[in-house]
C-alpha positions in Angstrom: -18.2 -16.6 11.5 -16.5 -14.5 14.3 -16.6 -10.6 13.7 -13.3 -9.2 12.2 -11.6 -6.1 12.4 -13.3 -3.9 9.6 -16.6 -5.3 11.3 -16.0 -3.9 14.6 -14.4 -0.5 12.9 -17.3 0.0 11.0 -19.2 -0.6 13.6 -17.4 2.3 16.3 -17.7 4.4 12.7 -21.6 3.7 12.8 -21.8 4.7 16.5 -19.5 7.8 16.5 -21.8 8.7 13.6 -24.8 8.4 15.1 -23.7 9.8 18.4 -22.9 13.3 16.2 -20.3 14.1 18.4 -17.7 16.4 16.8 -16.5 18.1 19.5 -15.5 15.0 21.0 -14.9 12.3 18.1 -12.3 12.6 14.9 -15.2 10.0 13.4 -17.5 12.7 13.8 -16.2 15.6 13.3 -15.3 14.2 9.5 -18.5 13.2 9.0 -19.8 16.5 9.7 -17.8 17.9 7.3 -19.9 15.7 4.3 -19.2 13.7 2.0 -16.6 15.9 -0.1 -14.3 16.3 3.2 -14.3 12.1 3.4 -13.5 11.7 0.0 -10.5 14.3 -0.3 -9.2 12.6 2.6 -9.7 9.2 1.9 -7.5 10.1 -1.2 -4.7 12.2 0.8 -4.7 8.6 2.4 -4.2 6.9 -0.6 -1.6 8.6 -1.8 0.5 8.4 1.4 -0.4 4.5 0.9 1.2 4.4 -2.6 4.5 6.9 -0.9 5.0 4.1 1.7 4.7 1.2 -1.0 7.2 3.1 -3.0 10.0 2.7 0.4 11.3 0.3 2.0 9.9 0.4 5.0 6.8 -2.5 5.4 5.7 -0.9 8.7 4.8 2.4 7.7 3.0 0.6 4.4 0.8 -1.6 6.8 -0.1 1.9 8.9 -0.9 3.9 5.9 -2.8 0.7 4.7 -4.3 0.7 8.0 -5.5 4.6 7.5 -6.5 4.3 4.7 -9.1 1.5 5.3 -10.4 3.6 8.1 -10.7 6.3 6.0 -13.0 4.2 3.5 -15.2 3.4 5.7 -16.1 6.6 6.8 -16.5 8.1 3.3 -19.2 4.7 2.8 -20.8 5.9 6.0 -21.1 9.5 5.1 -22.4 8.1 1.6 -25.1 5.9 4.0 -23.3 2.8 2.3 -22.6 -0.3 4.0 -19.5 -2.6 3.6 -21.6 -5.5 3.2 -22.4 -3.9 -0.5 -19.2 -3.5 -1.3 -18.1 -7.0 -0.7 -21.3 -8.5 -2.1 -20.6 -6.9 -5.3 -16.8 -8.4 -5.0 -19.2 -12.0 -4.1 -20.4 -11.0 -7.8 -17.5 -10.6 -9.2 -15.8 -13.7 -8.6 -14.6 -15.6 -11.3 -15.2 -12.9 -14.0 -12.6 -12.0 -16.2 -11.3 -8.6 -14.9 -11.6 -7.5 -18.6 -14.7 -8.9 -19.1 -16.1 -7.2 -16.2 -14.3 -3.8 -16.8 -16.3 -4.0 -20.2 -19.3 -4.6 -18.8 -19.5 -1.2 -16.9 -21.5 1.4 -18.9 -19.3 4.2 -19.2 
């Protein structure tokens, strides 16, 4: 299976990361900011996600999609998680109801 773009992003977020460079990396200098920074921004992201869904304009939709799929990976790296979790726990999720699943969560 050939590597795809979220792998290699992931992968440049992993490095930036681990380099520590803020001074010289946006990657970085968000991370150094913890967790709370990430998240706050991952949602500002969101929201200008949902603002270009709501127009008529498919462009800006895909770079705002785009942003904020960067975005979510650096608030899973500054949580230490990897994306590999995330989509095995969409692997366990296939073929469940979305109700039935949604009431399987302890709340």
């Amino acid at each position: 299976m050939s590597e795809s773009a979220l792998d290699r992003l992931e992968a440049r977020i992993r490095a930036r990361a681990a380099a520590g460079e803020a001074e010289k990396s946006y990657t970085a200098s968000l991370l150094a900011k913890g967790p709370a920074a990430c998240a706050q921004k991952l949602g500002e992201e969101a929201v200008e996600t949902v603002i270009a869904a709501l127009q008529d304009d498919p462009q800006a939709l895909v770079s705002e999609s785009a942003d904020l799929l960067y975005h979510w990976l650096v608030l899973l790296q500054a949580r230490g998680v990897g994306m590999a979790q995330v989509f095995a726990e969409l692997d366990r999720r296939e073929g469940l109801s979305g109700l039935a699943e949604k009431a399987s969560r302890a709340h």
